[in-house]
N, C-alpha and C positions, 0 to 999 in steps of 0.2 A: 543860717546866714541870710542874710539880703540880696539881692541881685538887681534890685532899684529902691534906694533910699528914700527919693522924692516920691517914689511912688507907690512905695510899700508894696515891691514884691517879692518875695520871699525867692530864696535859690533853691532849686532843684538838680536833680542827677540831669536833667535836662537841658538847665543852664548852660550855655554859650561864654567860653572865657579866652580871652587873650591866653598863650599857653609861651611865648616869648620864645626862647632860643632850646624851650622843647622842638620848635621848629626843626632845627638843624638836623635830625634823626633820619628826618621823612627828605628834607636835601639829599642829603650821605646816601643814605640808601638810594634814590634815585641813581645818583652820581656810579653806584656803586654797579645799577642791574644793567644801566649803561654801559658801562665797563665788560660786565657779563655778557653783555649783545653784542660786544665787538665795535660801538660804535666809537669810544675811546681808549684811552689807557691814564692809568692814573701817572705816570711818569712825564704824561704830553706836558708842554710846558704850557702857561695862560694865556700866551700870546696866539696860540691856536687857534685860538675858538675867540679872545675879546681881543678890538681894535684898540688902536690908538692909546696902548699902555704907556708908563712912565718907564724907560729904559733899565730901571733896577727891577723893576718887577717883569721882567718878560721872561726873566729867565726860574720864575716861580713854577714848581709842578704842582698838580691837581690835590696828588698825595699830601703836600703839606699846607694847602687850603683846607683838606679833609680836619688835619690834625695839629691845625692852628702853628704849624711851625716856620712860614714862610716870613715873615718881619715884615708884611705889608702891613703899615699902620694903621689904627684901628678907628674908623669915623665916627665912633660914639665917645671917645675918648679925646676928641676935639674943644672939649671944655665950654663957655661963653659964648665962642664962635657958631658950634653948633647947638646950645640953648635957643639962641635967639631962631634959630629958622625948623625946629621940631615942628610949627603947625604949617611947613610948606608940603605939599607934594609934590613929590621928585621921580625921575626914571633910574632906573640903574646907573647909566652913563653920570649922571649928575652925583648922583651919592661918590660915585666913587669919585668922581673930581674934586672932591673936596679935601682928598688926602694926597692928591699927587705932587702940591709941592712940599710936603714932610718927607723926611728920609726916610730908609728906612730901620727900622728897631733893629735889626741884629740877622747879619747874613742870613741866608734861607737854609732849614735844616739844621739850623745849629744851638737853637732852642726854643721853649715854649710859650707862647703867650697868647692868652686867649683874645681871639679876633675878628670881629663881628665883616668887616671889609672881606676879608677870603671868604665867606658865605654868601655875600652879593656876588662873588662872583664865579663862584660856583652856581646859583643861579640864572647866572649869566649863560654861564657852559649848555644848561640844562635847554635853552632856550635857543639857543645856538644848533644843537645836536638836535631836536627834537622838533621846531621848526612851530612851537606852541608857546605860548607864555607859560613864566612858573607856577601860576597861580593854577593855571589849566591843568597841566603836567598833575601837581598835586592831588586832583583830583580825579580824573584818568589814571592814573599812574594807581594809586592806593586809596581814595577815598570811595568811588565807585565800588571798584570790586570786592573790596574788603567790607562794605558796609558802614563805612562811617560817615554816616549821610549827617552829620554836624559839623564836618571836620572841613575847614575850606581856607584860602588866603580871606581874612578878616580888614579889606578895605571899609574904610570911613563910610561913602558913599552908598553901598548899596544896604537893603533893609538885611537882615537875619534873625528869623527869628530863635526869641530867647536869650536873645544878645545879652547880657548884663553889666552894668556901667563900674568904672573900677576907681574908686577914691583913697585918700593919703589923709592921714589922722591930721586933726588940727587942737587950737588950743584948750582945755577944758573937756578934753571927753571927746569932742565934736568931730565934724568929718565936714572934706572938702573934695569938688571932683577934681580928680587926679590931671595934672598937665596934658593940653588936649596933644596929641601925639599926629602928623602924619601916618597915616599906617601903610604907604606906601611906601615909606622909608625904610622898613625893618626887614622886608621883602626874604628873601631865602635866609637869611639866617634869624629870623623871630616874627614872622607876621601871620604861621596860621593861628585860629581861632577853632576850639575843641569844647568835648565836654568829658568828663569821669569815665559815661560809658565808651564814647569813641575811643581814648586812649585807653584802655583794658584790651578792648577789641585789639587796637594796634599794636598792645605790649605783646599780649600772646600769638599776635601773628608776627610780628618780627624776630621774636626768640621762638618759635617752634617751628621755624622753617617756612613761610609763608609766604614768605616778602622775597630772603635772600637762599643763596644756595648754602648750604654746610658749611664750606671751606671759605667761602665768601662772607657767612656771617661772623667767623671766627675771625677773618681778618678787619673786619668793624669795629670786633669788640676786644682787640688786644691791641695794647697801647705799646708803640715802638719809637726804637731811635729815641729824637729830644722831649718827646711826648711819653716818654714811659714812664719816666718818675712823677710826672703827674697824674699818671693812670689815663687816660686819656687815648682815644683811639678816634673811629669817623665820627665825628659827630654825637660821641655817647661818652661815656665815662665807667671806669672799673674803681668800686669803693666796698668798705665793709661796711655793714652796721650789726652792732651786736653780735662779732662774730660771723656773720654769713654773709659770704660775697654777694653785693649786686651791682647790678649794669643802669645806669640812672643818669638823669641829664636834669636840670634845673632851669627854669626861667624868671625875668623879673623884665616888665616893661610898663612903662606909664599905668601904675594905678592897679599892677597885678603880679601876683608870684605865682609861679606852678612848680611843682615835684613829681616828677614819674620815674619810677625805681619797677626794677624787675630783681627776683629774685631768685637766680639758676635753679638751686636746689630743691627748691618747693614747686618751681613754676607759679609764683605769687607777684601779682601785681598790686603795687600800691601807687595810686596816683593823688595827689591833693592840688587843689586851684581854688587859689584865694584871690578876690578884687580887692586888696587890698595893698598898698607898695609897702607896709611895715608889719603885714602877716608874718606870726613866725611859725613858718612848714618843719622846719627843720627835724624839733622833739616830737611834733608830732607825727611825721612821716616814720622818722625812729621807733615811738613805742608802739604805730601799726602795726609794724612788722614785727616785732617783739611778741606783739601782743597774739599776732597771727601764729609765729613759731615756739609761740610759748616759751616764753624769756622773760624777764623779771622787769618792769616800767621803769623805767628812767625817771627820776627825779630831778625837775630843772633845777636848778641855782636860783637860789632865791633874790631878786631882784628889791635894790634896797633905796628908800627914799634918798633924793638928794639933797642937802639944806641950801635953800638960799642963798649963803654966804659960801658958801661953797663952789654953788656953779661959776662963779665969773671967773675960778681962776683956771678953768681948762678951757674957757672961751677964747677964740683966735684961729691964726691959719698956720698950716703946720705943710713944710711940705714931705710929702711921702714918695721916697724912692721906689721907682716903680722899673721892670725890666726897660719899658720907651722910654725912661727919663722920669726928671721930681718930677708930681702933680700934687699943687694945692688940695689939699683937705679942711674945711669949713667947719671949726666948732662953732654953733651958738644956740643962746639960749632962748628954749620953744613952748611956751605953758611953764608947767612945775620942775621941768627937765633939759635933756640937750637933746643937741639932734648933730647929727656928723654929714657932710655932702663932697662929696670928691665931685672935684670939680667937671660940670660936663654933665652930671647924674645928678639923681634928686634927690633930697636931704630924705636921714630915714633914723629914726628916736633912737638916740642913744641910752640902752638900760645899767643902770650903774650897780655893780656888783660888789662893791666896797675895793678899800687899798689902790684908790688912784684906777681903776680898771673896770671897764665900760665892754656889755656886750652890745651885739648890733643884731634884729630882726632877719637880716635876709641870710645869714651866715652864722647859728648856732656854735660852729668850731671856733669862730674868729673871735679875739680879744682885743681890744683898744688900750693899751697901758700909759700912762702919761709919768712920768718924770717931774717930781716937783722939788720945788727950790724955792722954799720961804714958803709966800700964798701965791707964787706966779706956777703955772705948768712951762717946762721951757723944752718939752721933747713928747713926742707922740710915738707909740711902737706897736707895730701889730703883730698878734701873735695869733699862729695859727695851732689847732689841736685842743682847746680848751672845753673842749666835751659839751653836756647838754647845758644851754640855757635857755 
């Protein structure tokens, strides 16, 4: 791979990558050895530790900032409004002001939806209790001791070396750099910046005891209440692949996607980071492990030209029910193909599978099925489970 286009230099295991809401891991756990120190309790409620909250959210606990289950609205999911101000720099207090006059999504506790806003402010707690910035904390906390001398908060401004620049496909083959991003925005729920070896080091010490206590690592990685049928626990995720449980969390931010999977049974880490916003980790992070446990490769779905006369008629806005409420979803057409963009987030190439049914780069499972009627498309459905593409 690349890790500078313009300047032709190649990536290495050395390479420095945005790792996005892999972040959250190294949050949680924080949050967590806090808890272990007596200094909080995951039941306090947010109003504890952050001022001047919006009266529905005070009565939000720690635990379901953890496990995305509190209904504080999610500030990436703010659509146009917060397109236009991604290249500001912001404090915590401001990010979250930008959601306080939306309701909020659905009583706390009573179900799931993933939430980028309760990780600001779990970050917030961090900084509160510990009387440091998060960015510091992160690195005191687990990057020092553990060794992971590449692993740090990935603000804009200061230099790092091996940094590599993260670009979005454009038309004909080509490539552009990715939307310039604040990276003080993403702050505790997606802003550190890692490389392959760091996160291995950090896999195997947060599952083999390193980081958390026993009984406290268990309760990270077991997914409860309205969070269990998503699998879903602090800040990590419980999923299979090919058969064998792992514990794994995903990222994707301006111009990059990461995968980091642990593997119980093996003790196997597999990590992938692509600068890429239309990488697809997915089949490949799959037949690693496969390939590592000796398992049979996965054959993707073959990916099938689109005609011409074909595209225009799933081009349009479609709105998609979403747990917060509809959000616009954006077909159009991009080069030889389409490209799909919920609104708020960045468009990302739609691959056409035949029979009206479209997969998507950042989410190998997910399906896009359209409904047609004549040559117009008049319904868009997402389906999830659709195996490797």
């Amino acid at each position: 791979g690349s890790a500078d286009l313009e300047q032709g230099v190649a990536a290495t295991a050395q390479s420095v990558y945005r790792i996005g809401s892999v972040t959250k891991q190294f949050t949680a756990a924080a949050i967590l050895q806090l808890r272990d120190a007596g200094k909080l309790r995951l039941d306090d409620s947010i109003a504890t530790y952050v001022d001047n909250l919006p009266a529905a959210w005070r009565g939000v606990r720690l635990q379901q900032l953890l496990n995305h289950t509190s209904g504080i609205p999610d500030y990436t999911e703010l659509g146009e409004s917060w397109m236009r101000i991604w290249g500001v720099e912001m404090t915590p207090d401001t990010i979250l002001a930008l959601t306080f006059d939306r309701p909020m999504d659905f009583a706390p506790g009573t179900k799931w939806q993933y939430d980028n806003t309760g990780y600001i402010l779990l970050g917030m707690v961090i900084e509160r209790v510990t009387g440091r910035s998060w960015g510091s904390d992160m690195q005191q906390r687990f990057a020092f001791p553990l060794g992971l001398g590449d692993t740090r908060e990935c603000l804009t401004g200061p230099l790092i070396p091996h940094r590599v620049h993260g670009y979005d496909p454009a038309e004909g083959g080509t490539w552009v750099n990715a939307p310039y991003l604040a990276m003080s925005q993403p702050y505790a729920a997606g802003a550190l910046c890692s490389t392959v070896i760091d996160l291995a080091r950090w896999n195997r010490a947060l599952h083999t005891g390193q980081v958390l206590r026993a009984e406290t690592y268990r309760e990270m990685t077991t997914p409860t209440g309205a969070a269990r049928e998503d699998g879903y626990g602090f800040g990590i995720g419980r999923d299979s692949v090919s058969g064998h449980e792992v514990i794994s969390h995903g990222g994707g931010i301006h111009g990059f996607i990461s995968s980091n999977l642990w593997v119980p049974e093996a003790e196997l880490s597999v990590t992938v980071l692509a600068n890429s916003g239309s990488a697809r980790l997915g089949p490949l992070t799959w037949n690693l492990v496969a390939a590592a446990m000796g398992d049979p490769l996965r054959t993707p779905r073959v990916e099938r030209p689109l005609p011409a006369e074909q595209r225009a008629r799933y081009v349009g806005v479609y709105a998609l029910e979403l747990p917060g409420g509809a959000r616009d979803f954006t077909v159009a057409v991009a080069g030889d193909g389409l490209t799909g963009q919920l609104a708020g987030q960045g468009a990302n190439p739609l691959r056409y599978l035949g029979d009206d049914t479209f997969g998507v780069s950042f989410d190998p499972a997910l399906r896009i099925v359209f409904t047609v009627e004549g040559d117009r498309a008049v319904k868009m459905t997402l389906r999830q489970g659709g195996g490797v593409a």
